[in-house]
C-alpha positions in Angstrom: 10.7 -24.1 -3.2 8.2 -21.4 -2.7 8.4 -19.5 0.3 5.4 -17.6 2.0 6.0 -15.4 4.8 2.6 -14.2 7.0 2.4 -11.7 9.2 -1.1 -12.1 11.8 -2.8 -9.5 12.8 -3.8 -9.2 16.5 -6.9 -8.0 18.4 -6.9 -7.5 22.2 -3.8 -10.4 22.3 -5.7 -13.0 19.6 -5.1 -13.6 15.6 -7.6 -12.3 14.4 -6.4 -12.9 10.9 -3.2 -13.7 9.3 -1.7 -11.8 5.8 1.3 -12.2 3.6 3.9 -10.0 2.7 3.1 -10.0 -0.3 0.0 -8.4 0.2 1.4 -5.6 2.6 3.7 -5.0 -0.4 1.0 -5.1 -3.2 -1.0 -2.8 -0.8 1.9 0.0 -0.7 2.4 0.0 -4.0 -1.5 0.9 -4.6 -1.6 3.6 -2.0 1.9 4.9 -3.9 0.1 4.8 -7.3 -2.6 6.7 -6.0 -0.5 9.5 -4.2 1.4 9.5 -7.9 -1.9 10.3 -9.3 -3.1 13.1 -7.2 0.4 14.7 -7.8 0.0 14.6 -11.3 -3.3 15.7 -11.3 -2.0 18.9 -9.0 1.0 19.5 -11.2 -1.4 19.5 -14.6 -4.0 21.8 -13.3 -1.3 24.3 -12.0 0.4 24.3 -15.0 4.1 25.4 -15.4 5.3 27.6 -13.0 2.1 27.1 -10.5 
């Protein structure tokens, strides 16, 4: 059994389009990767001790 849960999206009261959990989830994990990124980038170019 494969389950797919949706979630629409609405725009002044009407779907205007429908998306899956899935990828709301896939979506936060990019914008976490990212922000991971950045931080690492900050924390090499301060070095040890800032």
């Amino acid at each position: 059994m494969k389950f797919s849960a949706t979630i629409p999206l609405l725009d002044a009261g009407r779907v205007a389009r429908v998306i899956s959990i899935g990828d709301v989830v896939k979506n936060i994990i990019r914008d976490l990767e990212h922000n991971v990124g950045d931080l690492m980038g900050c924390l090499m170019k301060d070095g040890p001790g800032g």
